[in-house]
N, CA, C and O atoms as a DFTB+ gen file, in Angstrom:
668 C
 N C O
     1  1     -11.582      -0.506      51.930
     2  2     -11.092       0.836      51.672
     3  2      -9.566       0.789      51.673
     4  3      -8.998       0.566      52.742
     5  1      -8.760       1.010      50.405
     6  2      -7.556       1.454      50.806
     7  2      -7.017       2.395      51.262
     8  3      -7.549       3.492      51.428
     9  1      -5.650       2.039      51.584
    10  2      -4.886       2.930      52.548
    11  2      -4.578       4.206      52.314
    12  3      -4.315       4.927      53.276
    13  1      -4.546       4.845      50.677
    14  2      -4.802       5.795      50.547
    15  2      -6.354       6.612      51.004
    16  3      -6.424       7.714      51.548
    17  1      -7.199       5.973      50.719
    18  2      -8.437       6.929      50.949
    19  2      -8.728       7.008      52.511
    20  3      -9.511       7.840      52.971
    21  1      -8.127       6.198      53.199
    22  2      -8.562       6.231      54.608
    23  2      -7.059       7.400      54.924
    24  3      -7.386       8.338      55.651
    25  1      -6.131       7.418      54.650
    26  2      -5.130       8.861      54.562
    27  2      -5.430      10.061      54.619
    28  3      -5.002      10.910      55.401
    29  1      -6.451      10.202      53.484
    30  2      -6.789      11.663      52.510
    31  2      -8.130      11.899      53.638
    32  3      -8.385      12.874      54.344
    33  1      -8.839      10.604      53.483
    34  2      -9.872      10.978      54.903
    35  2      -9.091      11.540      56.515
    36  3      -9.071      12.665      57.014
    37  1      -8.830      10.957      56.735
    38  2      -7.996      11.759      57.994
    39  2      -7.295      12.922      57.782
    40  3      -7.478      13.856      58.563
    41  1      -6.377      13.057      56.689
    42  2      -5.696      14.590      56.576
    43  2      -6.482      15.249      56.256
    44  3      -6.144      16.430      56.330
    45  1      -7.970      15.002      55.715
    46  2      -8.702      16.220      55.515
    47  2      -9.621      16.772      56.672
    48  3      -9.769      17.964      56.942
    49  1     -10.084      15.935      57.171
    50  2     -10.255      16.553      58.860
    51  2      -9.266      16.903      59.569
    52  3      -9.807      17.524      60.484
    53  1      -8.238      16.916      59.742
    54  2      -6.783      17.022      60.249
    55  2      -6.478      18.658      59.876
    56  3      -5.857      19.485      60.544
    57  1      -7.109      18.798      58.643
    58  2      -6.798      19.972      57.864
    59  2      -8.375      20.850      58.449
    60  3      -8.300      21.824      59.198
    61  1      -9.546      20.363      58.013
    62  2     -10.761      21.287      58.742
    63  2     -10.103      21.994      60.144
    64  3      -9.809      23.156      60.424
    65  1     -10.028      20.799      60.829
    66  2     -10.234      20.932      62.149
    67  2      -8.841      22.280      62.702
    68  3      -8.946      23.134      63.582
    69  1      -7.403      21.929      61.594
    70  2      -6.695      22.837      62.230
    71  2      -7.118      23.853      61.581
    72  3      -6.751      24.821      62.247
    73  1      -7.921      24.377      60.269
    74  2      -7.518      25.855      59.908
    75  2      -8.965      26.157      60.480
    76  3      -8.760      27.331      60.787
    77  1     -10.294      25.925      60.845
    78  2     -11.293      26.438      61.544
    79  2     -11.146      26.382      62.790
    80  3     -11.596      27.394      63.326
    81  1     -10.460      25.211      63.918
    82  2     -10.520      25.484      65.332
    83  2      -9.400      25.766      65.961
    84  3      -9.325      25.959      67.174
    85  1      -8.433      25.806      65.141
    86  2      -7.373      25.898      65.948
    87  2      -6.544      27.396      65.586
    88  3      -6.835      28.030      64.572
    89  1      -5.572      27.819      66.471
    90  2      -5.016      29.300      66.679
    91  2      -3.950      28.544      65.671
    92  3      -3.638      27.364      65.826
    93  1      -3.326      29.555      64.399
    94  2      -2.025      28.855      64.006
    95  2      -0.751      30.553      64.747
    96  3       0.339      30.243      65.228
    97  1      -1.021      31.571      64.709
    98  2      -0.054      31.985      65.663
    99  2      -0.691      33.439      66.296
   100  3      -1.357      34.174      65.567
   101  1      -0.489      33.698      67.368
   102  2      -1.120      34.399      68.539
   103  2      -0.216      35.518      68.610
   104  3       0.989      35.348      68.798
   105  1      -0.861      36.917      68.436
   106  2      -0.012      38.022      69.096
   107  2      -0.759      38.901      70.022
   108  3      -1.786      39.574      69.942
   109  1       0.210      38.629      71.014
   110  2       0.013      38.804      72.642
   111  2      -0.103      40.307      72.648
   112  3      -0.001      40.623      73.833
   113  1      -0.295      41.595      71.780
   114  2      -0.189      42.700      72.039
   115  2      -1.763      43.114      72.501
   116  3      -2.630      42.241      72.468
   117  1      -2.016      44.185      72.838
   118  2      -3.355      44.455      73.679
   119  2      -4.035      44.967      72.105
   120  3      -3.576      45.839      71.367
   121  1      -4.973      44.319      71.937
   122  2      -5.836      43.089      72.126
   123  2      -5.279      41.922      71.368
   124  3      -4.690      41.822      70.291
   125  1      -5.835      40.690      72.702
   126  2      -4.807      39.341      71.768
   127  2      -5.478      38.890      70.064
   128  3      -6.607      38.462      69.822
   129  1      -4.451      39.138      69.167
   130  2      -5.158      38.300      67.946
   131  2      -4.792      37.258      67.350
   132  3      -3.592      37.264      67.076
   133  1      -5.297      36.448      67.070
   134  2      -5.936      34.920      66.757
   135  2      -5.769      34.844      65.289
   136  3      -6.675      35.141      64.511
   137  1      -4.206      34.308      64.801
   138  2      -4.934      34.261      63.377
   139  2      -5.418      32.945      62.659
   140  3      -4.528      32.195      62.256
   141  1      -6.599      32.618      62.475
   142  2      -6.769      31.299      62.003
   143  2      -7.886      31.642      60.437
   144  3      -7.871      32.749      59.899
   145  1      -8.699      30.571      59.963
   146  2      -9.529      30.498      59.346
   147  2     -10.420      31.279      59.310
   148  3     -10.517      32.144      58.441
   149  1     -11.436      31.067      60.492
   150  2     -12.833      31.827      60.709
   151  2     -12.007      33.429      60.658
   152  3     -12.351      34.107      59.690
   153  1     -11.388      33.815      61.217
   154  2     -10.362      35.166      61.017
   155  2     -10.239      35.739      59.645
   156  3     -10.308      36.960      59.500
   157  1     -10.049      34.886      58.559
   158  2      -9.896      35.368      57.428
   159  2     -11.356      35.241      57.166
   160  3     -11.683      36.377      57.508
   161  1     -12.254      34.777      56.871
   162  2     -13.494      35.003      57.112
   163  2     -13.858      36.196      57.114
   164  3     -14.153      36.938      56.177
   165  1     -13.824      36.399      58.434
   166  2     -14.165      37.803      59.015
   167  2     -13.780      38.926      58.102
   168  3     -14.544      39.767      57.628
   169  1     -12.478      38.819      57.921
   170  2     -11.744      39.729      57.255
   171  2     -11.763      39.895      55.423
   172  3     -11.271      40.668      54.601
   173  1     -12.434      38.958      55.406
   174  2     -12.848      38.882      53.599
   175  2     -13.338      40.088      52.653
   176  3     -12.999      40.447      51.525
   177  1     -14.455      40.653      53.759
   178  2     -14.992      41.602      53.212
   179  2     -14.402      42.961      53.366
   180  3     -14.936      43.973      52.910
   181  1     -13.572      42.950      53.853
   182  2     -12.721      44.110      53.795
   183  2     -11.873      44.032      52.849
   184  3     -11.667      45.074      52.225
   185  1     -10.986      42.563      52.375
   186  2      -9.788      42.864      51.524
   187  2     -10.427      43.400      49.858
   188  3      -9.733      43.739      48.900
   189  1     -12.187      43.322      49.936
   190  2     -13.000      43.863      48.729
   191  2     -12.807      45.123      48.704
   192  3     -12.219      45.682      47.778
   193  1     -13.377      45.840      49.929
   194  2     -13.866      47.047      50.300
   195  2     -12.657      47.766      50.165
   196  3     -12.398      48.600      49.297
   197  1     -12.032      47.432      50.967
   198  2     -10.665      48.314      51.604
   199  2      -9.692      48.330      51.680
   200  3      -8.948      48.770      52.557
   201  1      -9.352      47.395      49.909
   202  2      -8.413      46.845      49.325
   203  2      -6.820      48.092      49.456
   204  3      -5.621      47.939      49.690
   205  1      -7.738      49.278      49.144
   206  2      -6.180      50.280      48.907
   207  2      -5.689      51.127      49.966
   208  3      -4.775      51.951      50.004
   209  1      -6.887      50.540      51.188
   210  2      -6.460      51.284      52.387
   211  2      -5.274      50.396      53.433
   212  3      -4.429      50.698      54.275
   213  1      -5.871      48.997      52.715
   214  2      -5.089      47.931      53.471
   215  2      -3.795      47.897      53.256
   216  3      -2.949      47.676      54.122
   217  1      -3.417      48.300      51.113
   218  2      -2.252      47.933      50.857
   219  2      -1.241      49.293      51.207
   220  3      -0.013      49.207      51.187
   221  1      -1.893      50.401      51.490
   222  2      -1.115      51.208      52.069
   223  2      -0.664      51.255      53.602
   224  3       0.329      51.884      53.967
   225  1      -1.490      50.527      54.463
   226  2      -0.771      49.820      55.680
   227  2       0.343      49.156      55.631
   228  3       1.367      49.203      56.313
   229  1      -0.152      48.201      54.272
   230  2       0.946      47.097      54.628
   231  2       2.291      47.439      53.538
   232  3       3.448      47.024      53.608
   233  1       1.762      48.199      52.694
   234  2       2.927      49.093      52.056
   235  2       2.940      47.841      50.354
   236  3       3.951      47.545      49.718
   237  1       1.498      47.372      50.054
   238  2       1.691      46.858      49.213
   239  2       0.674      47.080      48.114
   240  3      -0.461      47.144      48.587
   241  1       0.727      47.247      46.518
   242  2      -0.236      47.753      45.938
   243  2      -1.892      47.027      46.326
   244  3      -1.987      45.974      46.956
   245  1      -2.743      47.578      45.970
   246  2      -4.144      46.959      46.682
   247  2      -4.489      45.696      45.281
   248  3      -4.607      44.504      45.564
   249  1      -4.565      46.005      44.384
   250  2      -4.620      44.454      43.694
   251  2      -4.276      43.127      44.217
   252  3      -4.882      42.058      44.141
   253  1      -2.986      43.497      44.853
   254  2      -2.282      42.614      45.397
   255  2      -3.688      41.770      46.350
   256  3      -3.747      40.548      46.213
   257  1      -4.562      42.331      47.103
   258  2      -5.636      41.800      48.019
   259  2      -6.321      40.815      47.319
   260  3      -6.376      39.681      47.796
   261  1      -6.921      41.113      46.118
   262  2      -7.744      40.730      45.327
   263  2      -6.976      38.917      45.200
   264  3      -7.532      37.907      45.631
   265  1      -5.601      38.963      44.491
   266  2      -5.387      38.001      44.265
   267  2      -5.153      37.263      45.432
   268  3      -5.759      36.192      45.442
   269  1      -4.317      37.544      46.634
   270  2      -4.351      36.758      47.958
   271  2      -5.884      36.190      48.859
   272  3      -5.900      35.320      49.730
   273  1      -6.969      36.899      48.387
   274  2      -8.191      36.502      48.740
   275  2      -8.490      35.500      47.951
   276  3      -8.970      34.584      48.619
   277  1      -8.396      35.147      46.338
   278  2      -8.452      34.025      46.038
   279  2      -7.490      33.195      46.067
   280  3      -7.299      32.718      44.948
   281  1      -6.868      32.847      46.770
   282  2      -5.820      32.024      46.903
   283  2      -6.548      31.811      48.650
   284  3      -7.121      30.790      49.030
   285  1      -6.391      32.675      49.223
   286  2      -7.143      32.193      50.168
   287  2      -8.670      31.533      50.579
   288  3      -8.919      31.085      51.699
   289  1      -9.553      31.563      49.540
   290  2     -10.588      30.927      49.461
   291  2     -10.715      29.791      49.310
   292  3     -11.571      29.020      49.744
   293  1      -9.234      29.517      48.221
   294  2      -8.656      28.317      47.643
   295  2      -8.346      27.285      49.136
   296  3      -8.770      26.175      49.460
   297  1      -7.479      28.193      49.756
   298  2      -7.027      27.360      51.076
   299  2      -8.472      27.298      52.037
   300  3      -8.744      26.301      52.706
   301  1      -8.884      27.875      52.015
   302  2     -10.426      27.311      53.123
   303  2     -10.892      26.287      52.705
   304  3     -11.116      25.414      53.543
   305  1     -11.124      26.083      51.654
   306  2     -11.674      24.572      50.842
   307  2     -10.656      23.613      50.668
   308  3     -10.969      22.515      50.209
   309  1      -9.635      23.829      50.926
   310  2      -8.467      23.024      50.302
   311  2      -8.887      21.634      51.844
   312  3      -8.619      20.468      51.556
   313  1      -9.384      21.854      53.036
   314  2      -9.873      20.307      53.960
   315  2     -10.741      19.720      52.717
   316  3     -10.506      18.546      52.432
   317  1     -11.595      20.320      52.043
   318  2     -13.153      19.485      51.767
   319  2     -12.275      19.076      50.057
   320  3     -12.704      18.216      49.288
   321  1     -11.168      19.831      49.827
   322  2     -10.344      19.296      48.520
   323  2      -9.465      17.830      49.109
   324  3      -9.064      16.996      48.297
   325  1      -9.326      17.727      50.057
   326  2      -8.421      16.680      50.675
   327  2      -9.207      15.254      50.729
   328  3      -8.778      14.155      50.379
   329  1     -10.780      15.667      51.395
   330  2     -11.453      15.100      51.355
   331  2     -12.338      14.631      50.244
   332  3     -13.109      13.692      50.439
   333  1     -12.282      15.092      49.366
   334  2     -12.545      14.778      47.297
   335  2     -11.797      13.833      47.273
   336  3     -12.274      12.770      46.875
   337  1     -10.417      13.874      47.672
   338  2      -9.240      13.041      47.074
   339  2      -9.310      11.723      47.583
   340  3      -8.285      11.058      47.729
   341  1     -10.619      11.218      47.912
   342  2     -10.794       9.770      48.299
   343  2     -10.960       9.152      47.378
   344  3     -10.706       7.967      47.160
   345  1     -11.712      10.447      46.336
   346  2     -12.817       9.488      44.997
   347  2     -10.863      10.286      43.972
   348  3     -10.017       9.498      43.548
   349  1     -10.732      11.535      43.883
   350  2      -9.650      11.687      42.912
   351  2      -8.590      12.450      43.304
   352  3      -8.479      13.604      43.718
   353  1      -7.806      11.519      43.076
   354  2      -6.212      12.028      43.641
   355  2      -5.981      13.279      43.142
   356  3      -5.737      14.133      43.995
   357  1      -5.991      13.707      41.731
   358  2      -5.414      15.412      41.476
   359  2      -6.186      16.293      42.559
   360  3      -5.582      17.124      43.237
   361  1      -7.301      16.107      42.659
   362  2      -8.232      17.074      43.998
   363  2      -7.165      17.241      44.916
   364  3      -6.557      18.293      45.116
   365  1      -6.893      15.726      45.673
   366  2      -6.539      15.280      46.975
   367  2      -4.987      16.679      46.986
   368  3      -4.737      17.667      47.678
   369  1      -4.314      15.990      45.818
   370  2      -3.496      16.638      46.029
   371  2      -3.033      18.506      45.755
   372  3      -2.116      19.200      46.194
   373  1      -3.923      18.715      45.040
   374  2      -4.115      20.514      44.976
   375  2      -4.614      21.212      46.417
   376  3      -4.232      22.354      46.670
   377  1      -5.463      20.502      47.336
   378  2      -5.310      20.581      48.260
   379  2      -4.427      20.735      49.315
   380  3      -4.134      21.666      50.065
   381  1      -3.959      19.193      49.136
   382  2      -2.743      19.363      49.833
   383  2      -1.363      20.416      49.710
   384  3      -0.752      20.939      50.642
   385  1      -1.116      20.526      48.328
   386  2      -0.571      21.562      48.494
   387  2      -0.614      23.028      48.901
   388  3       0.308      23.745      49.289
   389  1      -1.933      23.310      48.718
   390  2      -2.369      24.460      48.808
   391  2      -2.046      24.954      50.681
   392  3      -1.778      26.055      51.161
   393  1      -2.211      23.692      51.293
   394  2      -2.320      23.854      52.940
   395  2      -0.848      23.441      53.059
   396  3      -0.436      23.616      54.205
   397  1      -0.013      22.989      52.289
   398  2       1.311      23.023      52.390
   399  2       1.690      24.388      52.369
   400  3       1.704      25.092      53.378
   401  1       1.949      24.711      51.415
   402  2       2.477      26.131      50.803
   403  2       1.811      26.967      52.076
   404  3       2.613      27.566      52.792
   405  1       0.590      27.038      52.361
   406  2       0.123      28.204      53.049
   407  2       0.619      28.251      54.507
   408  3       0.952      29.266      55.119
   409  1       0.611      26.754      55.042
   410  2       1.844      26.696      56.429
   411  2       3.487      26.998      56.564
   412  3       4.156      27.469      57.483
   413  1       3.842      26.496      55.181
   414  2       5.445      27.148      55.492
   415  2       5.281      27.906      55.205
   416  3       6.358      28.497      55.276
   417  1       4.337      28.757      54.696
   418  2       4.553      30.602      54.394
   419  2       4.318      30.942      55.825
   420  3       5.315      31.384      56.396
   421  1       3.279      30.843      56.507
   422  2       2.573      31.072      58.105
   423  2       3.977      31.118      58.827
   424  3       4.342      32.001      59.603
   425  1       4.763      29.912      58.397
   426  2       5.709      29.493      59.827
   427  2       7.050      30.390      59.691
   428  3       7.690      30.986      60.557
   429  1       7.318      30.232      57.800
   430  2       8.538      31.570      57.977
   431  2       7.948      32.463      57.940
   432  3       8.857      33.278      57.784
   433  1       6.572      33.347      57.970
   434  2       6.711      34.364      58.508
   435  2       6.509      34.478      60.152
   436  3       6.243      35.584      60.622
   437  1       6.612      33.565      60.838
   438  2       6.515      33.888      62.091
   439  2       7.988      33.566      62.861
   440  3       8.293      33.771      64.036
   441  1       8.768      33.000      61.789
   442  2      10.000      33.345      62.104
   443  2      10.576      34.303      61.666
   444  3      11.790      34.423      61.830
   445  1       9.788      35.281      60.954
   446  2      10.396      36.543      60.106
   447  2      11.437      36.343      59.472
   448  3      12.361      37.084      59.804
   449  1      11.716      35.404      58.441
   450  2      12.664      34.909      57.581
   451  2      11.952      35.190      56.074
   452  3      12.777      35.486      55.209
   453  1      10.876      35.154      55.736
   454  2      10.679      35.845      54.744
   455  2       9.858      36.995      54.931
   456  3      10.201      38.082      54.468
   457  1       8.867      36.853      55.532
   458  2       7.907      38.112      55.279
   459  2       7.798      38.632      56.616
   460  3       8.390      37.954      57.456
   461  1       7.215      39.625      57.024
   462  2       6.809      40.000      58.439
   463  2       5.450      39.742      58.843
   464  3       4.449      39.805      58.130
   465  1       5.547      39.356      60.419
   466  2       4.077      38.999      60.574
   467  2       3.129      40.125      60.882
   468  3       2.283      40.184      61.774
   469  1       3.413      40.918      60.052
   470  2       1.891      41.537      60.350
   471  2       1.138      41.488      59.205
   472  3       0.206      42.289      59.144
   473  1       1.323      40.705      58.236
   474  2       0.205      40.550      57.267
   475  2      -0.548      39.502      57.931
   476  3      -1.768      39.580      58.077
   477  1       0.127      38.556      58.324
   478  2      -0.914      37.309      59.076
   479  2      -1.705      38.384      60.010
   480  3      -2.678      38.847      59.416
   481  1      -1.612      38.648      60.691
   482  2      -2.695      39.685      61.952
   483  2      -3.046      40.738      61.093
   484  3      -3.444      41.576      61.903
   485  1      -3.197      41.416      59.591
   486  2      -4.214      41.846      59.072
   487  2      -5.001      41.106      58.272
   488  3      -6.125      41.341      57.827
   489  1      -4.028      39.854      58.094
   490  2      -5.553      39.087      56.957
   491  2      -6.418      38.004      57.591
   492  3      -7.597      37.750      57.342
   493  1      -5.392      37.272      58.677
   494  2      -6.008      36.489      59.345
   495  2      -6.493      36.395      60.617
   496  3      -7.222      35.570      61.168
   497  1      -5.625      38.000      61.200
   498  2      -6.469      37.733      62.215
   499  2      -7.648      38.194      62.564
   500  3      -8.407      38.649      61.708
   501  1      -7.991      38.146      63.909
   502  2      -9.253      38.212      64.866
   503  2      -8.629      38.693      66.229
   504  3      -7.531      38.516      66.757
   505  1      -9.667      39.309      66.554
   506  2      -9.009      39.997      68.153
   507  2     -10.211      39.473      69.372
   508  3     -10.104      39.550      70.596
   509  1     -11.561      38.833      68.414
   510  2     -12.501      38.701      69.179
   511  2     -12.916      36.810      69.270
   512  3     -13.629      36.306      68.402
   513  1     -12.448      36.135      70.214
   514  2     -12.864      34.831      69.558
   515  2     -14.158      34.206      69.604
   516  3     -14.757      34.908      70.420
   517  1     -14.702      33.590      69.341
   518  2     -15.954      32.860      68.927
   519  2     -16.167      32.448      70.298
   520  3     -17.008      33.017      70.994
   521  1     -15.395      31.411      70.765
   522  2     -15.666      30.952      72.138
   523  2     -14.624      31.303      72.850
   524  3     -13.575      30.909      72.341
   525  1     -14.451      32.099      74.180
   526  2     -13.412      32.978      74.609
   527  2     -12.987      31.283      75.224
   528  3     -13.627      30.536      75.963
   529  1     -11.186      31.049      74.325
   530  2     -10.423      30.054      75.104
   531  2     -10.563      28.628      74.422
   532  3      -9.837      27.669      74.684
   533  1     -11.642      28.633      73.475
   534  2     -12.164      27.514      72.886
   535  2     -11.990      27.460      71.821
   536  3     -11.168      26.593      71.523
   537  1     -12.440      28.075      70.913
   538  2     -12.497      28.731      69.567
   539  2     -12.231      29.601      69.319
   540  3     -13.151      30.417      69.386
   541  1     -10.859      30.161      68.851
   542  2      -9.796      28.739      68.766
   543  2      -9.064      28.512      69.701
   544  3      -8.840      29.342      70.583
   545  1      -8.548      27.303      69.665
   546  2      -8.336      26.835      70.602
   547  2      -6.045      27.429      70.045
   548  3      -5.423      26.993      69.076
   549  1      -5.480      28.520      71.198
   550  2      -4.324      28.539      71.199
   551  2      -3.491      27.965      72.235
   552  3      -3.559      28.214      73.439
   553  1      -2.889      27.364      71.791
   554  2      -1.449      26.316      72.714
   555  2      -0.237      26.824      71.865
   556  3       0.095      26.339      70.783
   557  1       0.613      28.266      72.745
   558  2       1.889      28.366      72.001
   559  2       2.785      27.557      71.852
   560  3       3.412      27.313      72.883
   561  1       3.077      27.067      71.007
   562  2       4.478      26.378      71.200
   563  2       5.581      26.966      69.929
   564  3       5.369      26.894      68.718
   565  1       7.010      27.657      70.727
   566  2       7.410      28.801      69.872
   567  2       7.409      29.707      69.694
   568  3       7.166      30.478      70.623
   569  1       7.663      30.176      68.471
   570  2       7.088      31.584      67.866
   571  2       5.321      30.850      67.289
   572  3       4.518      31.761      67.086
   573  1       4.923      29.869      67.120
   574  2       3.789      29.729      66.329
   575  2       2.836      29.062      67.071
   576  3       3.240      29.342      68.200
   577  1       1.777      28.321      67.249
   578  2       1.108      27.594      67.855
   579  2       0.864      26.615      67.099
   580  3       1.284      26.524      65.946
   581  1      -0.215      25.339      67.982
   582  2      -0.206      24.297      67.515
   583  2      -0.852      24.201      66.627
   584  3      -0.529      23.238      65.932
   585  1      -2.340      25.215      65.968
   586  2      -2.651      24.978      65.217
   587  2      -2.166      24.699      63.987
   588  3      -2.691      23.918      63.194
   589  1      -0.817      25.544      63.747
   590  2       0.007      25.800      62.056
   591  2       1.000      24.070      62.621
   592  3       1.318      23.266      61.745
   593  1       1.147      23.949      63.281
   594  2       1.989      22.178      63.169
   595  2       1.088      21.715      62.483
   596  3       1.415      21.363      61.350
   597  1      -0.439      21.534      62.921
   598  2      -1.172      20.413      62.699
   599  2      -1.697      20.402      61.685
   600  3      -2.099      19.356      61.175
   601  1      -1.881      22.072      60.904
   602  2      -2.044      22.075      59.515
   603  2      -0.711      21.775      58.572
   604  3      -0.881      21.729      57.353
   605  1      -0.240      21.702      58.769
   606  2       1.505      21.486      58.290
   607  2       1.215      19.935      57.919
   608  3       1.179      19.338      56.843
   609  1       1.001      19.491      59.412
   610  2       1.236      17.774      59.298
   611  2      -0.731      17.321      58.440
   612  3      -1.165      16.609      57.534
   613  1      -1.112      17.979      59.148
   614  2      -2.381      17.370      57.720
   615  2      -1.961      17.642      55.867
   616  3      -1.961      16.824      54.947
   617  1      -1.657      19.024      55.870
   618  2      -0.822      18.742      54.376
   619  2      -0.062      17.665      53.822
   620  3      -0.079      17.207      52.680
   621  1       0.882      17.206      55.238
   622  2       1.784      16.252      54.604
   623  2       1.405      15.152      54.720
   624  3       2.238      14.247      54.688
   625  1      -0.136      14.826      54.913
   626  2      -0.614      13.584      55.342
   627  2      -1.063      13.482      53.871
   628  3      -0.707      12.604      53.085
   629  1      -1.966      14.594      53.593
   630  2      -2.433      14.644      52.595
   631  2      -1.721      14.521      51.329
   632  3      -2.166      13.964      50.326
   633  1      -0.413      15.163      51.464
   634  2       0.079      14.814      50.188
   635  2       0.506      13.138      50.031
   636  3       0.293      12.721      48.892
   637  1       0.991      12.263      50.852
   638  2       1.454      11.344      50.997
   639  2      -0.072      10.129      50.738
   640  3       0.065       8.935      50.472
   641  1      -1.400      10.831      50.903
   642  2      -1.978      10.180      50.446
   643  2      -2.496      10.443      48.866
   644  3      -3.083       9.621      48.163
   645  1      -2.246      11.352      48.628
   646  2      -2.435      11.662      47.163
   647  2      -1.219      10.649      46.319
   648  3      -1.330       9.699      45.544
   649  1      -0.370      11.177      46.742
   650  2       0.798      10.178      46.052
   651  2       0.209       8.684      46.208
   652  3       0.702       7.898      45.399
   653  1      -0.500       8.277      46.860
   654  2      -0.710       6.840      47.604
   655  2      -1.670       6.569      46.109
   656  3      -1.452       5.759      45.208
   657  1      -2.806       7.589      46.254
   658  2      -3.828       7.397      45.438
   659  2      -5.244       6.387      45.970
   660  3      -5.238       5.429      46.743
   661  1      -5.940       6.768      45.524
   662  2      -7.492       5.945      46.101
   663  2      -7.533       4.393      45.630
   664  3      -8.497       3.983      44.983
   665  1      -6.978       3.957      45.809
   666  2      -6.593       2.723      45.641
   667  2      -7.644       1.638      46.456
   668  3      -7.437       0.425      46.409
């Protein structure tokens, strides 16, 4: 097996494991919310339903939902796209970008340098977790937690094995 496919194999579990188990950033207000993967999940069927109630919260037209839900569907699959990219690199790497792009968006908005975080805690988060303390699993470090590093660094694993190629 070359060194690319054993890459794209690891960044793509690297990538499962941070956007389903792990917290990528936590707001401590009463009730704590969790925004990760399974979160947007949850929240899917609302950005259908309750597309123009949402974008008047967030002060943005409601279409706008429609297209960020597929882009976000895009990023839920984008581990099992990482993990394609053993057998074909363009996969590997649409993936990877996709969990690129979607972490430095996560991280400047949790530095509030581009956007504000309260779209992350209406699209992604959760107030209720799966396993209280477990799932997901939050370790602040920052303004963000560890989950958004580790999806960060699986992107860039991933891209670096795409570039590598299945060799």
């Amino acid at each position: 097996m070359g060194m690319g496919k054993i890459l794209s194999l690891i960044a793509g579990i690297i990538t499962i494991v941070a956007t389903y188990l792990l917290s990528w950033v936590s707001v401590t207000l009463p009730p704590t919310f969790y925004a990760y993967g399974i979160g947007f999940i949850k929240n899917l069927p609302a950005m259908f339903t309750e597309a123009e109630a949402l974008g008047i919260l967030l002060g943005v037209p409601g279409f706008v939902f429609y297209i960020i839900a597929g882009i976000g569907i895009v990023f839920l699959l984008s581990g099992i796209f990482q993990l394609i990219g053993m057998k074909s690199r363009v996969i590997g790497l649409i993936g990877s970008i996709f969990v690129l792009l979607m972490g430095i968006m996560l991280l400047l908005g949790t530095l509030n340098i581009v956007i504000n975080l309260d779209w992350v805690t209406n699209i992604f988060g959760d107030s209720a977790p799966i396993i209280d303390g477990i799932i997901p699993y939050d370790l602040p470090l920052g303004p963000a937690s560890l989950g958004l590093y580790v999806l960060i660094a699986g992107g860039a694993l991933g891209l670096i094995a795409g570039i590598m190629g299945p060799d």
